[in-house]
C-alpha positions as CSV (number, residue, x, y, z in Angstrom):
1,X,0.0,0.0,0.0
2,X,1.2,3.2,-0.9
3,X,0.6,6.5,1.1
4,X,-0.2,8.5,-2.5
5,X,0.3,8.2,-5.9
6,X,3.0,10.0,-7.3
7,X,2.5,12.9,-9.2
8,X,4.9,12.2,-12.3
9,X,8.1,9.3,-12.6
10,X,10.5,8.5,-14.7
11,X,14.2,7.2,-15.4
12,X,16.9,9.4,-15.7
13,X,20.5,7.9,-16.8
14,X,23.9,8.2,-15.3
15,X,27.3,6.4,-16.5
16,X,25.1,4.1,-18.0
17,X,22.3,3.2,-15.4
18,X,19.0,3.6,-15.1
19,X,17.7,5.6,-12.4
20,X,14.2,5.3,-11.3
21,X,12.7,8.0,-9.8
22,X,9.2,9.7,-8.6
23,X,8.2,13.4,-7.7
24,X,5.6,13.6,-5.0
25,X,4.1,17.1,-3.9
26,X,5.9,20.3,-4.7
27,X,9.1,21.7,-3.8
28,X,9.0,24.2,-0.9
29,X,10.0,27.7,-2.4
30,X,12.6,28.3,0.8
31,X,15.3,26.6,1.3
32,X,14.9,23.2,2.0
33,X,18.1,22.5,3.9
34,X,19.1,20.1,6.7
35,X,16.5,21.9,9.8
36,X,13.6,21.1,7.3
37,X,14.7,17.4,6.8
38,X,14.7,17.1,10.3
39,X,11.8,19.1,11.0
40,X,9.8,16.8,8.6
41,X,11.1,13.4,10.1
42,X,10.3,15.3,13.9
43,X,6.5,16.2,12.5
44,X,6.3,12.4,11.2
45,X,7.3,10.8,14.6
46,X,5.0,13.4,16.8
47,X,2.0,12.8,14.6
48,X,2.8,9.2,14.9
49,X,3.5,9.3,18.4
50,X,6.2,7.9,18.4
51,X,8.1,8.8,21.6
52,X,11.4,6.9,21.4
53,X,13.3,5.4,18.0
54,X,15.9,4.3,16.6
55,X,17.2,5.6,12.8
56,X,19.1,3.5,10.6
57,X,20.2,5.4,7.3
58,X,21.9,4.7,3.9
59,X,23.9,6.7,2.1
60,X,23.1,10.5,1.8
61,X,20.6,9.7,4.7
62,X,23.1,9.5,7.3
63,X,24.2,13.1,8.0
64,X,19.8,13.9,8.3
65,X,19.7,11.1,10.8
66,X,22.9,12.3,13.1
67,X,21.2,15.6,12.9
68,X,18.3,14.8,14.2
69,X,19.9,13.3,17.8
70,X,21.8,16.5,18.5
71,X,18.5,18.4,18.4
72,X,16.4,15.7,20.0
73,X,18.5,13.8,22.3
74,X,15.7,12.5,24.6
75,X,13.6,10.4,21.6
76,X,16.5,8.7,20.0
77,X,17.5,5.3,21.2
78,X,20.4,4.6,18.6
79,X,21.5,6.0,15.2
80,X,23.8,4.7,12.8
């Protein structure tokens, strides 16, 4: 099950591989730096309520989820 449909997908190539991608909702017109990642993941986890988690990342991910701790130290159990 899927939370919504997205609004447009497509491939995109690099060195040679396919890249699969999807575009859901519209880009906010501010800056959408690392306090808005983590202000999104926060708003997620409260509406949830969730009150203690771990984050596991890959890739890019991982510098969101280590920033997320030092501003919320109290609902993180472990991140790596």
């Amino acid at each position: 099950m899927r939370a919504r449909q997205p609004d447009s997908s497509g491939y995109a190539v690099n060195k040679g591989v396919r890249l699969y991608y999807e575009v859901a909702g519209d880009r906010p017109e501010t800056d959408y730096g690392i306090d808005s990642l983590v202000g999104d993941a926060i708003a997620v986890l409260d509406d949830l309520g969730v009150e203690r988690c771990g984050l596991v990342t890959v890739s890019s991910g991982a510098h969101r989820a280590h920033a997320r701790p030092r501003r919320t130290t109290s609902e993180i159990a472990g991140a790596g």
